[in-house]
C-alpha positions in Angstrom: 13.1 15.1 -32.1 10.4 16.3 -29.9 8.8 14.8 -27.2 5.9 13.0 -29.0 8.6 10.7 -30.8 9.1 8.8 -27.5 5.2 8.2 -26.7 4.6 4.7 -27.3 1.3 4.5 -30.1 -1.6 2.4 -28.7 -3.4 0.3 -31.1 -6.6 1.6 -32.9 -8.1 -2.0 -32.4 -6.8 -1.8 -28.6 -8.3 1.3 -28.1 -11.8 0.2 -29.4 -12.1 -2.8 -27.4 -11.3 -0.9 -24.4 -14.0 1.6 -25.5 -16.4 -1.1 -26.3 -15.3 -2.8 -22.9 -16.1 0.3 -20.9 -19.7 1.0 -22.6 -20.4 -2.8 -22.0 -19.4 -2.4 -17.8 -21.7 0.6 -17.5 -24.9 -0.4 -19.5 -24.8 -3.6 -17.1 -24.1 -1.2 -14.0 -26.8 0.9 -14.7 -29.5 -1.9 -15.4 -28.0 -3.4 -12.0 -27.8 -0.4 -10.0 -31.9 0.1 -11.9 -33.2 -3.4 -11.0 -31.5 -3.0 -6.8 -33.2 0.4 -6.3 -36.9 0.0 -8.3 -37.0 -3.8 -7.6 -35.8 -4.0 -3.6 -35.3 -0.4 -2.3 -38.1 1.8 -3.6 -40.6 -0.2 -2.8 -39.9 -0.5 0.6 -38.4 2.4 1.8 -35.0 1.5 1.9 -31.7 3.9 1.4 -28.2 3.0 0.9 -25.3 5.3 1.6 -23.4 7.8 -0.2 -25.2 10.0 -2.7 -27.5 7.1 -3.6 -28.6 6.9 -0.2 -28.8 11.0 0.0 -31.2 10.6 -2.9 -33.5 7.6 -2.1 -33.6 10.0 2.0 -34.7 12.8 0.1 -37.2 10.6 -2.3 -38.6 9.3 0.7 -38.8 12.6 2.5 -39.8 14.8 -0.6 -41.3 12.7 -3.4 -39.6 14.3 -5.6 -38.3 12.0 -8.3 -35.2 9.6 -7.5 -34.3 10.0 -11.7 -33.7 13.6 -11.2 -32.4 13.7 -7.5 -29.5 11.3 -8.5 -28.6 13.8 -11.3 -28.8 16.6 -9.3 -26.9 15.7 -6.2 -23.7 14.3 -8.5 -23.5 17.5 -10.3 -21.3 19.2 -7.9 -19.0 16.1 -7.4 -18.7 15.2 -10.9 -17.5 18.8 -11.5 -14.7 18.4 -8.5 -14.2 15.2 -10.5 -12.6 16.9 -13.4 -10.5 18.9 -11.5 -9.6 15.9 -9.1 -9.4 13.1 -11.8 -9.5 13.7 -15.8 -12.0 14.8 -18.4 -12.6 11.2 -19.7 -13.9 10.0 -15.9 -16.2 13.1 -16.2 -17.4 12.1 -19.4 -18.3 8.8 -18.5 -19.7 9.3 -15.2 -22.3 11.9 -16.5 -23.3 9.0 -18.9 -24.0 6.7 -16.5 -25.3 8.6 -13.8 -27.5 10.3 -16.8 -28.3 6.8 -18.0 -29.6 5.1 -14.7 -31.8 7.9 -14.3 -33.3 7.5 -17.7 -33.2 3.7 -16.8 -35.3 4.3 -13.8 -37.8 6.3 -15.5 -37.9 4.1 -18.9 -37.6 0.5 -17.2 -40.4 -1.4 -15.9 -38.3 -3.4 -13.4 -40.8 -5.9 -11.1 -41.0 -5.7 -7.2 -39.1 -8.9 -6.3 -39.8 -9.1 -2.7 -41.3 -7.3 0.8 -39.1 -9.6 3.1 -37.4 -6.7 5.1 -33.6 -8.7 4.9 -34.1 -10.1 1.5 -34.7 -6.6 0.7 -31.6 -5.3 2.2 -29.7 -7.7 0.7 -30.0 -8.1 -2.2 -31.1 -4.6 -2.8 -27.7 -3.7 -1.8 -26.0 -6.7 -3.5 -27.8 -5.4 -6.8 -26.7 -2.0 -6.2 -23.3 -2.5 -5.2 -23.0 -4.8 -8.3 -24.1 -1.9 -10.6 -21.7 0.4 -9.0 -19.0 -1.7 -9.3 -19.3 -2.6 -13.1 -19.4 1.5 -13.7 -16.3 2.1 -11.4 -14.6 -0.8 -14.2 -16.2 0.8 -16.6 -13.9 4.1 -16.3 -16.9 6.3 -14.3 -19.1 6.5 -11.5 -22.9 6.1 -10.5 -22.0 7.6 -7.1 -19.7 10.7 -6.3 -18.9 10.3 -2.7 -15.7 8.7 -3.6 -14.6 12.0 -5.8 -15.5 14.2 -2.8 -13.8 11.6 0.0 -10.4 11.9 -2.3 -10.7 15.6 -2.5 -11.1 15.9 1.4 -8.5 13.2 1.8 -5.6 15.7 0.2 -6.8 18.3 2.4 -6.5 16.7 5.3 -4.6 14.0 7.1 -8.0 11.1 7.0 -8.2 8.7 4.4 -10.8 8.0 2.2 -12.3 5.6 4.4 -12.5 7.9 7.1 -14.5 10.3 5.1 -16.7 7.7 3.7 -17.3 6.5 7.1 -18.2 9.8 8.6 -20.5 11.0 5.5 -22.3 7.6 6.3 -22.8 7.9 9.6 -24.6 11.3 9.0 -26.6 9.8 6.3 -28.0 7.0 8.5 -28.2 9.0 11.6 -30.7 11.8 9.5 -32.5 8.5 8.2 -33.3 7.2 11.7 -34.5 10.1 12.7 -37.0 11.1 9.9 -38.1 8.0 8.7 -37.0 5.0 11.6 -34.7 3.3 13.7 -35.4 0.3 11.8 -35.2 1.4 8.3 -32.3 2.8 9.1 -30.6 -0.6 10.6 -31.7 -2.4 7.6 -30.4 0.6 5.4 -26.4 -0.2 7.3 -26.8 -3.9 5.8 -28.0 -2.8 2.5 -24.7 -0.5 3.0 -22.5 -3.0 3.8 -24.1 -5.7 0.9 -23.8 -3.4 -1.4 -20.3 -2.0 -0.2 -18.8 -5.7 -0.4 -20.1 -6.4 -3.7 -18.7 -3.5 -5.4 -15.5 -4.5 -4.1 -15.6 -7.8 -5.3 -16.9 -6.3 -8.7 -13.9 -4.0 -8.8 -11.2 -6.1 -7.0 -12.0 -9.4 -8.4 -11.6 -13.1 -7.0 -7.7 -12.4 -8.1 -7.3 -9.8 -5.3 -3.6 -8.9 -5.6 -1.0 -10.5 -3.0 2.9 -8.5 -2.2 5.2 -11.0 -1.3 8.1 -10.0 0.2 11.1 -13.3 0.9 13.9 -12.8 3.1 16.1 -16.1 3.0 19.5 -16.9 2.9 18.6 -19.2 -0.4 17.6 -16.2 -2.2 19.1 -17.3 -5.4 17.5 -21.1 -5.8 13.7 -19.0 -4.7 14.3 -16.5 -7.4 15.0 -19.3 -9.8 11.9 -21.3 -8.7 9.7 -17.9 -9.2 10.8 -17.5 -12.6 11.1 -21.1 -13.7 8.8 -22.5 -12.1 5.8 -20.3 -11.5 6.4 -18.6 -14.6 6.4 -14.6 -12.2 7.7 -11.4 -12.4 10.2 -10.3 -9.8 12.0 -7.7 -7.9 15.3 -7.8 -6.3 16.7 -5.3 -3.9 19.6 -5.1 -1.5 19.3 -4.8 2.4 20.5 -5.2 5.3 20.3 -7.8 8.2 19.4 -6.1 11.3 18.6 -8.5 14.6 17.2 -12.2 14.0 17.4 -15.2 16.3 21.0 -15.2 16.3 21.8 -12.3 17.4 23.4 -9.4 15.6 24.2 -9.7 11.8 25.0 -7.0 9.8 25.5 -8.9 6.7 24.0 -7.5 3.3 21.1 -10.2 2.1 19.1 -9.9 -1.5 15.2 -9.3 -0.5 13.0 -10.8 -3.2 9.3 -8.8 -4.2 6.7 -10.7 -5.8 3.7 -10.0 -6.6 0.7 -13.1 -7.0 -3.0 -13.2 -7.0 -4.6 -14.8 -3.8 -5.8 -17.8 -5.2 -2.0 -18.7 -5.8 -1.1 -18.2 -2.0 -0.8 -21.6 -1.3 1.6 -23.1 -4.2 3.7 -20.3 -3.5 4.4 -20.6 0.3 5.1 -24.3 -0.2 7.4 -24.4 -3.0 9.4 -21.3 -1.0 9.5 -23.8 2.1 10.8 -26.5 0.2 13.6 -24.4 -0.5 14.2 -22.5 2.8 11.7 -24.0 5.7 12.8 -20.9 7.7 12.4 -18.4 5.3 10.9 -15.4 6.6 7.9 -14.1 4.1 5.6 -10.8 4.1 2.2 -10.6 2.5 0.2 -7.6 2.1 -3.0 -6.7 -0.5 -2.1 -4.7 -3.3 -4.6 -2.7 -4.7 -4.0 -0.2 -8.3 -1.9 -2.5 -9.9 -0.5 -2.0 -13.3 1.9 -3.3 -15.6 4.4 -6.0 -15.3 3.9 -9.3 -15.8 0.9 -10.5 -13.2 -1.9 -11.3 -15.8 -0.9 -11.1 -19.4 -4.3 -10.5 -21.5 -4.5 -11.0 -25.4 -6.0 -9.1 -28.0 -5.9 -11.1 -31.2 -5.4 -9.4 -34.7 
């Protein structure tokens, strides 16, 4: 028996809805990300950050094309991307990126507005929507996220950090070759556009850790199951130093995870078990498997 016999077989159906899934996220990124840039940003001089915002600096600096600078620039990331990531990301990535620069040559989309904030907005909000939908897609519109988790293995600063720094440069060389102010306005289309995509990608059902430590462990795991119909995790520890004192007793810890909008229910049927019980929440982000949110393919 080799090693293929154990490899569980997806099926062909599953496989083409999540192919036809992942065309139908990026198509409506890139005619997002298209409609944000041609009908708020262009027109009015605005830039975002990451490579986006590298390539609408240099459009503004340049006039050289934004359809070809957006290509150009995420060559060199989307090559570290195949390296850093897999070949399918690559593949998908250079159709999207490829296919919002053909969007904003082929597209007539109309100037929506010259209100400087409206502008910012919701040129980021459109933007940040488009990047999101690639990013669920399986690719990318922008690389500075392939180059930030490159850096991030090399050194001891998180992604954040580098995508921090990178924007501060960016808007920093903005205010001093175009304006102060365009470059103020640019840091709110940043930051629309920043807490769209996460929305996009996160969802309303941003995922919640629960960790329960209570003496009633048993009648709370039952409730979890039973009740609320979740997955759990047991695991053994030890008491260390509470509000009586000492106790070196063992006690079962309980790990749940729930989605946000769930927060409430949860906390109050574990109070009506244990009004003491002591209960850690944290965000959970990459999640994957188990039995959080069952979705059905039908046959």
């Amino acid at each position: 028996m080799n090693d293929n016999d154990h490899k569980p077989l997806l099926n062909p159906r599953f496989k083409k809805w999540t192919l036809l899934k992942d065309i139908i996220f990026i198509s409506l990124g890139i005619l997002a990300a298209g409609f944000g840039l041609k009908g708020f940003l262009l027109p009015n001089g605005f830039i975002d950050g990451g490579i986006t915002g590298i390539s609408l600096l240099l459009n503004e600096l340049t006039d050289y094309p934004l359809s070809i600078l957006i290509v150009v620039i995420n060559i060199p990331f989307i090559v570290l991307g195949y390296f850093q990531i897999d070949k399918s990301f690559v593949v998908k990535s250079i159709l999207a990126i490829v296919g919002l620069s053909i969007t904003l040559v082929v597209v007539d989309y109309p100037i929506i507005t010259s209100d400087k904030l409206l502008v910012a907005v919701f040129g980021g909000f459109f933007l940040g929507a488009g990047i999101g939908l690639s990013v669920r897609g399986g690719g990318v519109l922008d690389g500075t996220e392939v180059l930030a988790i490159y850096l991030s293995r090399k050194t001891g600063l998180s992604i954040g950090d580098f995508v921090l720094i990178f924007n501060i440069l960016i808007f920093s060389t903005a205010a001093y070759f175009l304006s102060l102010e365009v470059a103020l306005y640019s840091i709110l289309t940043y930051l629309s556009a920043s807490k769209t995509m996460d929305f996009i990608i996160e969802g309303i059902e941003e995922y919640i850790g629960v960790t329960i430590i209570s003496h009633h462990h048993e009648k709370i795991r039952m409730m979890i199951i039973d009740e609320l119909g979740k997955g759990i995790t047991i695991y053994q520890g030890k008491n260390g130093f509470g509000k009586s004192g000492e106790n070196p007793g063992t006690i079962n810890i309980i790990y749940c995870v729930i989605t946000r909008l769930e927060i409430g229910k949860f906390q109050n049927e574990i109070l009506k078990i244990d009004p003491v019980a002591f209960i850690v929440m944290n965000s959970v982000r990459d999640l994957k498997g188990g039995m959080i949110k069952k979705r059905q393919f039908n046959n």
